[in-house]
N, C-alpha and C positions, 0 to 999 in steps of 0.2 A: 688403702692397703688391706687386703684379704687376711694375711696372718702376721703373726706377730714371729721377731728373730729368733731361729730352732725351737720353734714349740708348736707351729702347724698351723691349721686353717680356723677362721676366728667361725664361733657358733653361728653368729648372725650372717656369714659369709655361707655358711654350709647348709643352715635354712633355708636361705634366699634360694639358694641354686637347687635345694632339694624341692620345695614348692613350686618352683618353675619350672621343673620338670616334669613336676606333676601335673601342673597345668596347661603343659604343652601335649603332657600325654592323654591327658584328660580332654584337652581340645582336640587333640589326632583322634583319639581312638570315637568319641564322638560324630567327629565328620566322619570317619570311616562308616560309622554305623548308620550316621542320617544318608551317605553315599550310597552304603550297603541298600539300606531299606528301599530308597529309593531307586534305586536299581535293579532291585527284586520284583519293586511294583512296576516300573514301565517294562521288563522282562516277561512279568505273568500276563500284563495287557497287553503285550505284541502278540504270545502264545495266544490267549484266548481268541481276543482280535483276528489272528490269520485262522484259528480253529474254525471259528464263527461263518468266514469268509470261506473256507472250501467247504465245509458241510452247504452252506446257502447256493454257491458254486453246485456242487454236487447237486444238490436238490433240481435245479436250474435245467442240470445238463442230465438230469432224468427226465425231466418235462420237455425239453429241446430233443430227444431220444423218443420218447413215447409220441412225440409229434412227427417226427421224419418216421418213426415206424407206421402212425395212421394212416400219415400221407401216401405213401408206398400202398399199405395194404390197398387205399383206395383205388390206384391204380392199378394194382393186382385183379382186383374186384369187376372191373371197367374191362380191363383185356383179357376176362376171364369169356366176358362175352363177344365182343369184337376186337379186332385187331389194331392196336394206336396206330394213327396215321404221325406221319413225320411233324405234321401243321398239329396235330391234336399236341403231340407231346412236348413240340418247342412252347405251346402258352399253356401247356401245366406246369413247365420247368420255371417258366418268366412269372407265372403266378407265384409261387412256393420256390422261394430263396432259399432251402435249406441245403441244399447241395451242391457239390461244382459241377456233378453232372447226373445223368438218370439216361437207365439203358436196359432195355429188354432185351431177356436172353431166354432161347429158346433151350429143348433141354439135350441138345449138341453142343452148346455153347457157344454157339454165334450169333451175330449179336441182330437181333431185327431193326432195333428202331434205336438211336441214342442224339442226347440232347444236353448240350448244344450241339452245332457241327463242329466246330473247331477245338474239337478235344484231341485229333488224329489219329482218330480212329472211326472209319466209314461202319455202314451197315453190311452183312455179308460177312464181316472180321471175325474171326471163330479167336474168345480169350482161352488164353490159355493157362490163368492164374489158378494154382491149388484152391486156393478161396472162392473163385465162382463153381469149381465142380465140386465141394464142398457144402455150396449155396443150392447144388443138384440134387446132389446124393442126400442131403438131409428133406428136404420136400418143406423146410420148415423157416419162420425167418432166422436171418443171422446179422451178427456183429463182428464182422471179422477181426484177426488180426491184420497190422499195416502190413503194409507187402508194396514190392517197383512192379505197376504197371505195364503195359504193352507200351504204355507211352513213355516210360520211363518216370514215372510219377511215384511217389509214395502215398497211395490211397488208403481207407479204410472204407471197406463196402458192407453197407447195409441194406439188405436185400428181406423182397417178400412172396412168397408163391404164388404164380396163376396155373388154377386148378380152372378147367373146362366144368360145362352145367356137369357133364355126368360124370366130372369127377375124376376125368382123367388131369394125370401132372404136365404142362405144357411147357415150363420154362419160370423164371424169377425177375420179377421190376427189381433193380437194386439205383441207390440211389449210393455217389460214390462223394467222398472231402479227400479234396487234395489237402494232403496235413504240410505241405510247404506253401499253400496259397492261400489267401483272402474264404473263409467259407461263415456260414454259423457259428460252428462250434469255437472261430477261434475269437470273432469277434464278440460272443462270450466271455474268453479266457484271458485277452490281453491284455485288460484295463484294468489293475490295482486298485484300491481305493485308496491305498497309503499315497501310493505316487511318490514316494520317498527311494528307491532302489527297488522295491517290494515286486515280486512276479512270481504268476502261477505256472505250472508245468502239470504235463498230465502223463503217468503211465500205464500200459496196458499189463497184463497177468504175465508176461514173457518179461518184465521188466524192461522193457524200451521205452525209452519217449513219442511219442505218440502228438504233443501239443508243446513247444518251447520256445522262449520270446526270439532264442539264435536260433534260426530257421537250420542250420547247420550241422545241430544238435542233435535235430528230428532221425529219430529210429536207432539212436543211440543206446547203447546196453548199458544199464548201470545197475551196480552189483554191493557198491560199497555203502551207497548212503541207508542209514539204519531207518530211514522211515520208511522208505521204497519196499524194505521185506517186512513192515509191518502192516502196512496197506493194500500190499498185493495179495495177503493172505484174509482181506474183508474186516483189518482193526482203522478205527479211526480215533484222533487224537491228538496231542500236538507235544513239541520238545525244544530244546536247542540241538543243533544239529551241525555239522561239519559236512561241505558238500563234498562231489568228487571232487570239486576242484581246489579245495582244502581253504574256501571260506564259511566262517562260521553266520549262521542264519537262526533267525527265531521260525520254527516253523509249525503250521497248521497242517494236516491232511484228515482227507475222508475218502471211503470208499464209494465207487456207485455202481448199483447191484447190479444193472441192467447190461453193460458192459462189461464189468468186472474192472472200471480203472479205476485209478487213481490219485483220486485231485490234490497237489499241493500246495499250498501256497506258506511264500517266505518272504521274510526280509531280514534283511543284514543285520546284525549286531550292530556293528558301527554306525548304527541311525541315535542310539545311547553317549556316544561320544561328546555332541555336542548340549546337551541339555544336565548333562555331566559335569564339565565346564563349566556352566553357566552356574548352576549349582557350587560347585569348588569358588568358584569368583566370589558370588553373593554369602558365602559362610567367611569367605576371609573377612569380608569389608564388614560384615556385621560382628563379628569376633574379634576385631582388632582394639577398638577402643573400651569393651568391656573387661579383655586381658590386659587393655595396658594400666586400665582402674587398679585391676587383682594383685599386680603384681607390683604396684605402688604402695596399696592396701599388706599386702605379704610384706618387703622389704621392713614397713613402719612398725609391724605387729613384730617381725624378727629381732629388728635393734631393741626393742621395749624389752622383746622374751633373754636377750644375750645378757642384756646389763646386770641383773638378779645372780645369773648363772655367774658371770664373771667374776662378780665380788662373792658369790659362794665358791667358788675356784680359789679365789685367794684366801679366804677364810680357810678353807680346807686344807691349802697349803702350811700354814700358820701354824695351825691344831697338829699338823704331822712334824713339823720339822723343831718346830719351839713348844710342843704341847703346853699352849697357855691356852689361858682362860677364855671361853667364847668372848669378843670385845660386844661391848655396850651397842653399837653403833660399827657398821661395816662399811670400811672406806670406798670412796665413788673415786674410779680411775675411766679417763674416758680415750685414753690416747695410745691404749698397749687392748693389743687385742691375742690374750693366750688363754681362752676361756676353756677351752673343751679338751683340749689338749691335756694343761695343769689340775684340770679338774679330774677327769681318766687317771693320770699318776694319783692322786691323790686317794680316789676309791680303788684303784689296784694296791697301792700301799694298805690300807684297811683290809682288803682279800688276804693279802699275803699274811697278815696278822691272823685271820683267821683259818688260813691254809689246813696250821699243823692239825688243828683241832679236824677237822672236816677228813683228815687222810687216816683216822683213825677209825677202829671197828666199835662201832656203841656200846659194844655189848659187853666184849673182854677186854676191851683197851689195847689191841696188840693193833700193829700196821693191816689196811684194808688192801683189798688189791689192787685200789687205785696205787697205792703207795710202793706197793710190789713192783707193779710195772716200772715205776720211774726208776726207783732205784736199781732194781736188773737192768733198766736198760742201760740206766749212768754207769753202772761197772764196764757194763760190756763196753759201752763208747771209749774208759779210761782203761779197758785192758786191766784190768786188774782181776786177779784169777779168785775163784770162787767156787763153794761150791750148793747146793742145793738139795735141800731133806724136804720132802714131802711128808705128810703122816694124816692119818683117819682113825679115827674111834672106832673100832670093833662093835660091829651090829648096833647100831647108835638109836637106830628106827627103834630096835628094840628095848631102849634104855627110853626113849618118849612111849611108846605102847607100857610101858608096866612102871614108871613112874610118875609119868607126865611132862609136861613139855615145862615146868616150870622149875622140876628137877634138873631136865635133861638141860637149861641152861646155864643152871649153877656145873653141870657136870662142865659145860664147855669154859666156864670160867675157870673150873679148877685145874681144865688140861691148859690153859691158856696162862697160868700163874706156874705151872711146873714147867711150862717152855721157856718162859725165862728164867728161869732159875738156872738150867742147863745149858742157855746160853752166854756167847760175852759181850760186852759193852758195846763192841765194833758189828755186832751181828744185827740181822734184822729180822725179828720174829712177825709172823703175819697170819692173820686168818685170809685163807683161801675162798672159803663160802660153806654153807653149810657146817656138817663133823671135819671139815678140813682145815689143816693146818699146817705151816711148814716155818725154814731157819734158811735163812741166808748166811752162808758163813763164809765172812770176808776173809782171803788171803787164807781160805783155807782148802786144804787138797781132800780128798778122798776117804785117807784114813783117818782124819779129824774129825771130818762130819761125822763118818760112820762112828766112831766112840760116841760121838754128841749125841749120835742119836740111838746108839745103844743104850747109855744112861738116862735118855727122856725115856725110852720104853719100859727099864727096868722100874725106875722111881715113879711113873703111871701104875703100871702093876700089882707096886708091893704098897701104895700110897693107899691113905681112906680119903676116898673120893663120897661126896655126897650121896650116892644111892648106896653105900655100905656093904655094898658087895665089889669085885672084882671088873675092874675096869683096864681094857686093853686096848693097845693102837698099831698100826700095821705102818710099817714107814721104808721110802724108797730113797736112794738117794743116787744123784748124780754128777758132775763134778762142768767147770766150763771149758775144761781140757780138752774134754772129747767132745766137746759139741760145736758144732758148725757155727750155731746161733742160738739166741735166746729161746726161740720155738721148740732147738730140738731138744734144748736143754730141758725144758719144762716137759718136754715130751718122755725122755729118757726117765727123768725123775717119778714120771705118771707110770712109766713101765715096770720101774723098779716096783714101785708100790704094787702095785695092780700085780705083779708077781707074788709080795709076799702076801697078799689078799688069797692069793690063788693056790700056796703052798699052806696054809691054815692058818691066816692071819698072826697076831700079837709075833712078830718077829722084821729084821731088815734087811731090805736087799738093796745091792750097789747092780746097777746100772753096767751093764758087760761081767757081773760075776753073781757066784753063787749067793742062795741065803745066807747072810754072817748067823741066824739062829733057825 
């Protein structure tokens, strides 16, 4: 049984459950963090990992790129002097795997020689792609962007000038990847090393796909993924990422100069999932019987820590209700459990004893404002009408500047012995703070305060106060008649004052009337 009849939950009851909670949260937040960390780290390893992977990729596919360009140039160089025969350029094609096809074009733009046959597209074919008369007009090589072929194909041509001995421009070797079929560059690109979901993609400066493991994809425009416009602009680097198709990926990219694309490579978040688990699994089975130690270990240490407490609960009781003598020896009860409960009454009863003392002001012995508040507020709660005198010592700073502050506290004492004197039994005199001061006057209206507190202003006055000169206070007052609430009351009474401050102080003012002096 947890508590004992109407007195609440037993110590050793509210320990137990407070430690084990602790130690639940203690074990959560722990596995969150060994989760956390862990997670952090096979997260920055994917990052890096795929980082590592398209820059190497890149590097690759600049060397794969500077090799179809030598290649070409070579054959530029070859038909610079003679003309390829059909048989010449089917066993340079069959030699040098780098393209799906290779085709001399004159600088009309038709086509002389191309390889293989079966691209469909004969010799005599005048292309008519922006990209080969761009391949004209520049005299220089190029990398195109992908573009649909005569054949209906999405190629990217890379092309290289034959310039005749003297120099004249004759036409371009270009060497064409179909980006939907089997070539070099994709048999490069396609094979992960994670092998886990992981797959590279490649975009050109136009943001298209250019290389993607859905043939589908290819020449697709994508606009939203935030690595694609950090890469197109020549940054490389790596992030978590959300694709367009709104899965989340650890991803790598690099730029490669020579093209202007851009390699990425990714893999899924949810490759985290199961090593996650497995992690979660192996922290329960190892934590379970170290927690069930702890909290066998708690439980023992609780009942040992309650029993002291309990018979000091009863002792305390004892001392409160029968004020007798501490006993010799304090009785062992093991069967009532009202430890923490009777022991709280017991040190609140000892507060309450010292309440009055603690509500009083150190200094002048009159009510603090703690005391103030309660009491304003107990009237107003019981409706019972009242009213309320403010009052301040006239230029007080200047009563500490030319006496000292040792005076000026005997002065606050001496104002604080003539406000009771002018008050009555039923009233409550109070320091405010500081030179302030005021009178709660029960059951009194307007015109009572105000004599009250004409006669403290006058007996201030004409009295010898400790600094032997002429001592004066300014006083407002306001009544609970006219006030909404407690706020405005104190507010209106602050007005009052603050009026007779403002009309040459040492005089009273009511609250909606004139000066009384």
């Amino acid at each position: 049984m947890s508590k004992t009849a109407h007195k609440g939950y037993t110590l050793q009851f509210t320990l137990s459950l407070l430690v084990i909670v602790s130690i639940l949260l203690t074990a959560i937040v722990s596995g969150y963090s060994a989760l956390h960390a862990n997670k952090q780290s096979l997260s920055t390893s994917y990052l890096e990992n795929n980082y590592d992977y398209a820059k190497k990729l890149s590097l690759n596919t600049t060397e794969l790129i500077e090799s179809m360009q030598r290649n070409l140039h070579a054959m530029s160089e070859m038909a610079s002097s003679q003309p390829f025969t059909q048989r010449a350029l089917d066993l340079w094609f069959e030699a040098n795997q780098y393209f799906n096809s290779i085709v001399i074009v004159d600088t009309r733009q038709n086509i002389k020689a191309i390889s293989p046959a079966n691209t469909g597209i004969s010799p005599g074919a005048r292309l008519n792609s922006q990209q080969s008369l761009k391949a004209i007009e520049l005299k220089k090589p190029l990398i195109s962007e992908p573009y649909k072929a005569k054949s209906e194909r999405m190629i990217v041509l890379i092309s290289s000038p034959i310039f005749a001995k003297d120099g004249t421009y004759s036409g371009f070797v270009g060497g064409t990847i179909y980006l939907e079929e089997n070539n070099a560059l994709s048999s490069l690109l396609k094979e992960h090393f994670f092998g886990n979901g992981s797959y590279v993609f490649v975009v050109d400066q136009g943001k298209r796909l250019i290389f993607h493991p859905k043939k589908e994809r290819i020449n697709d425009l994508v606009t939203t993924n935030t690595i694609i416009n950090q890469v197109v602009m020549g940054k490389s680097g790596y992030q978590e990422v959300v694709n367009s198709e709104n899965n989340s990926f650890f991803a790598g990219y690099s730029y490669e100069p020579l093209s202007g694309w851009g390699i990425i490579s990714q893999t899924p978040t949810s490759v985290l999932d199961r090593p996650l688990k497995k992690l979660t699994d192996r922290l329960l089975i190892q934590a379970l019987p170290l927690l069930s130690l702890i909290l066998l270990i708690v439980w023992w240490f609780a009942r040992r820590i309650s029993k002291p407490l309990f018979t000091l609960a009863r002792f305390s009781e004892e001392a409160i209700l029968h004020r007798a003598a501490i006993p010799a020896q304090l009785p062992v009860i093991r069967s009532k459990f009202y430890e923490v409960t009777q022991l709280y009454q017991s040190i609140n009863a000892h507060i309450n004893l010292l309440s009055a003392e603690i509500q009083l002001d150190g200094l002048t012995g009159l009510a603090n404002r703690k005391s103030f508040d309660l009491v304003i507020d107990e009237w107003q709660d019981k409706r019972i009408p009242f009213s309320l005198i403010f009052l301040d010592i006239d230029h007080f700073k200047k009563v500490n500047d030319t006496f000292g502050h040792v005076t000026g506290d005997e002065v606050l004492k001496y104002a604080a012995s003539t406000i009771r004197s002018v008050s009555r039994e039923e009233d409550l005199c109070f320091r405010y703070g500081g030179e302030e001061f005021g009178i709660l006057v029960k059951h009194g209206d307007t015109g009572l305060a105000t004599d009250m507190a004409e006669q403290l202003r006058k007996k201030i006055a004409s009295g010898t106060n400790p600094t032997g000169s002429v001592i004066t206070i300014s006083l407002g007052v306001s009544s609970s008649e006219s006030a909404l609430s407690n706020k405005q009351l104190i507010e209106q009474a602050d007005q009052a004052l603050y009026q007779s401050k403002s009309e040459g102080r040492n005089r009273t003012s009511v609250h909606g009337f004139s000066t009384v002096r």
